[in-house]
Residue frames relative to the residue before (quaternion, step in Angstrom):
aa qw qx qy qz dx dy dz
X 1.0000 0.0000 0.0000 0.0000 0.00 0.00 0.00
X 0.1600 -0.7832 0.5741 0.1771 3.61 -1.15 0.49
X 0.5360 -0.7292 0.4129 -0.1024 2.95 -1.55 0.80
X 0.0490 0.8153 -0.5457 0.1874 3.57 0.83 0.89
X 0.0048 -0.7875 0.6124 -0.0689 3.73 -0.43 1.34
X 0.2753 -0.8280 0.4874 0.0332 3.87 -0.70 0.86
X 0.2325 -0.7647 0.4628 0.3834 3.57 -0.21 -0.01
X 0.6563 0.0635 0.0579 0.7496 2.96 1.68 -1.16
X 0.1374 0.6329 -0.7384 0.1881 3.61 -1.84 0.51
X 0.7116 -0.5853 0.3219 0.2179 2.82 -1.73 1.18
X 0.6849 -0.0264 0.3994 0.6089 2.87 1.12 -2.05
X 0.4520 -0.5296 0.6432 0.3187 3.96 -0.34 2.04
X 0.8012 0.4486 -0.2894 0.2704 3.29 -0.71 -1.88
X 0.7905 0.2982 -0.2989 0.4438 3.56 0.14 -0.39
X 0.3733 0.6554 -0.4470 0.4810 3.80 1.23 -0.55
X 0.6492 0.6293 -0.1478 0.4009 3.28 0.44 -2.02
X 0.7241 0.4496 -0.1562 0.4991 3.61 0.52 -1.87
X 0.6231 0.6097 -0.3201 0.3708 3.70 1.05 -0.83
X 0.7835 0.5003 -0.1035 0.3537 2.95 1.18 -1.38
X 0.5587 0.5044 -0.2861 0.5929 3.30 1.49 -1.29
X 0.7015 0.4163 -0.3682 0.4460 4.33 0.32 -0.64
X 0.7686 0.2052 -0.2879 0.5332 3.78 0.74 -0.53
X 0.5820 -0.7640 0.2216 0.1688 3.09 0.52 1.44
X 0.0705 0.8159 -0.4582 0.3455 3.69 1.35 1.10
X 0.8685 0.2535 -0.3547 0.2360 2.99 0.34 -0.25
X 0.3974 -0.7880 0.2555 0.3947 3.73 -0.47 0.71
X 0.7826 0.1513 0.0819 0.5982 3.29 1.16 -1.19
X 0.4382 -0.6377 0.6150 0.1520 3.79 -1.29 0.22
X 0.6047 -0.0776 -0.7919 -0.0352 1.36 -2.50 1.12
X 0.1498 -0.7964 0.5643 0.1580 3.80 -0.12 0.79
X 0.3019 -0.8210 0.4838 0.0286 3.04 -1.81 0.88
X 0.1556 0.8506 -0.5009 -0.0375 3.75 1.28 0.20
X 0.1000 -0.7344 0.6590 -0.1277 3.82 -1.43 1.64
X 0.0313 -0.7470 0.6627 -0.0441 3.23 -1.09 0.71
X 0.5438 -0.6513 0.4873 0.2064 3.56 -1.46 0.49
X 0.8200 -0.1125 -0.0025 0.5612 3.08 1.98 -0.88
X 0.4375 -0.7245 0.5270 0.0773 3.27 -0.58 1.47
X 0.0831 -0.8606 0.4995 0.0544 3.57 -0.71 0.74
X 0.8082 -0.0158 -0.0826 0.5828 3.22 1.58 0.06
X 0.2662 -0.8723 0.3894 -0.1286 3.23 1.58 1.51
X 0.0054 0.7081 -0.7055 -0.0286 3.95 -0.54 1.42
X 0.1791 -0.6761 0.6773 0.2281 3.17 -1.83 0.82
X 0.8809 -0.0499 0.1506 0.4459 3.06 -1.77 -1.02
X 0.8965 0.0606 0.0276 0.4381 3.87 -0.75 0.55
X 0.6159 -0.5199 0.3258 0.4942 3.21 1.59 1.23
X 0.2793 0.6866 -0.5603 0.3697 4.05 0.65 0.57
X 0.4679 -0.5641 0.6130 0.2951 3.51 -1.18 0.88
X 0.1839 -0.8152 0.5409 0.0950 3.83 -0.84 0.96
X 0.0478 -0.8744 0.4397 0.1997 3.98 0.51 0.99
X 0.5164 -0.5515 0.6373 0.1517 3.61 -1.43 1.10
X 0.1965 -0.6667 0.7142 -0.0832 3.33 -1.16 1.19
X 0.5526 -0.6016 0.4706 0.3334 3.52 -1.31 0.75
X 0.8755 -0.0214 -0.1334 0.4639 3.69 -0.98 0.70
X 0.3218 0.5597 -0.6155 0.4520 3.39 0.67 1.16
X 0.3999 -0.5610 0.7156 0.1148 3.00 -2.09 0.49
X 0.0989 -0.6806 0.7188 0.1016 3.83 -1.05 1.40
X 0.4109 0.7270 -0.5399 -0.1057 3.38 -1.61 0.08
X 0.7801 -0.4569 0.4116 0.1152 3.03 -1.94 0.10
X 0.4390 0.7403 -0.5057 0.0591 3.78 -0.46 -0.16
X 0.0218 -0.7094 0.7023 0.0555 3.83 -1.14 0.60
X 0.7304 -0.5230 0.4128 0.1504 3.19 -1.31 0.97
X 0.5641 -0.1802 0.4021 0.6983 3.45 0.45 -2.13
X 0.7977 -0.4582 0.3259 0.2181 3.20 -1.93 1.20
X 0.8079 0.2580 -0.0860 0.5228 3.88 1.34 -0.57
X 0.4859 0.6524 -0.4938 0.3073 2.87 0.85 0.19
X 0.1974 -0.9080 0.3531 0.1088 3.52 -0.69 0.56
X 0.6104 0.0472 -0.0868 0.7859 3.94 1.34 0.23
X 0.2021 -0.5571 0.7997 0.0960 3.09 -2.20 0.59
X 0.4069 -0.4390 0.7239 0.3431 4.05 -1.48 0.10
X 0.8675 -0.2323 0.3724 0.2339 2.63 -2.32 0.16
X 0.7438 0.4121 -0.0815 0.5199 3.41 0.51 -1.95
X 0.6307 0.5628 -0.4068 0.3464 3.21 0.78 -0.57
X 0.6478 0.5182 -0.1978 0.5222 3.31 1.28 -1.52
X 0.7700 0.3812 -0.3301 0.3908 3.73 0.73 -0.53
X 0.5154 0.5930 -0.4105 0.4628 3.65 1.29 0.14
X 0.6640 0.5296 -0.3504 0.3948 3.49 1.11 -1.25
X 0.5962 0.6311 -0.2271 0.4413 3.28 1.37 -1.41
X 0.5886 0.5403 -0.2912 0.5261 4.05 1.15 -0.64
X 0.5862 0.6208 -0.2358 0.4641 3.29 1.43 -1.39
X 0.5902 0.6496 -0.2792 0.3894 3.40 0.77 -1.35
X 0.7681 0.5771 -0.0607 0.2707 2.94 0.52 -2.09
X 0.7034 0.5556 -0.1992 0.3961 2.75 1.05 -1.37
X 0.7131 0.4717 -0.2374 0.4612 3.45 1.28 -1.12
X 0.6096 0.5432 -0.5385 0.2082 3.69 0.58 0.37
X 0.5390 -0.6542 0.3267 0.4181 3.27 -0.79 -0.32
């Protein structure tokens, strides 16, 4: 898995969208995190609000894929975890 950590950014999800369209990235599952999110999109283009010492992020599997479940999202998210140091 890779790992793109921000101090600051606008928006994981677009960062993320930037990369995966101008073809940067090399390999999957990608992770893009930030400490602070300054204009943070959620679910259906929803304004996504940033709280102090929270953690926003991003992650997509493979370039087409298009929805994950629940379990799906909470395995990747275990995945995540597991790999920090």
């Amino acid at each position: 898995m890779i790992h793109y950590h921000l101090d600051t950014v606008d928006s994981t999800q677009r960062h993320l969208c930037e990369l995966v369209t101008q073809k940067k990235i090399d390999s999957y599952p990608i992770v893009v995190s930030t400490s602070v999110q300054t204009a943070g999109v959620g679910r259906k283009s929803d304004k996504w609000h940033h709280f102090p010492e929270s953690l926003a992020f991003s992650f997509a599997y493979q370039e087409s894929f298009n929805t994950l479940t629940a379990i799906e999202i909470g395995v990747a998210l275990c995945q995540f975890i597991s790999q920090l140091p």
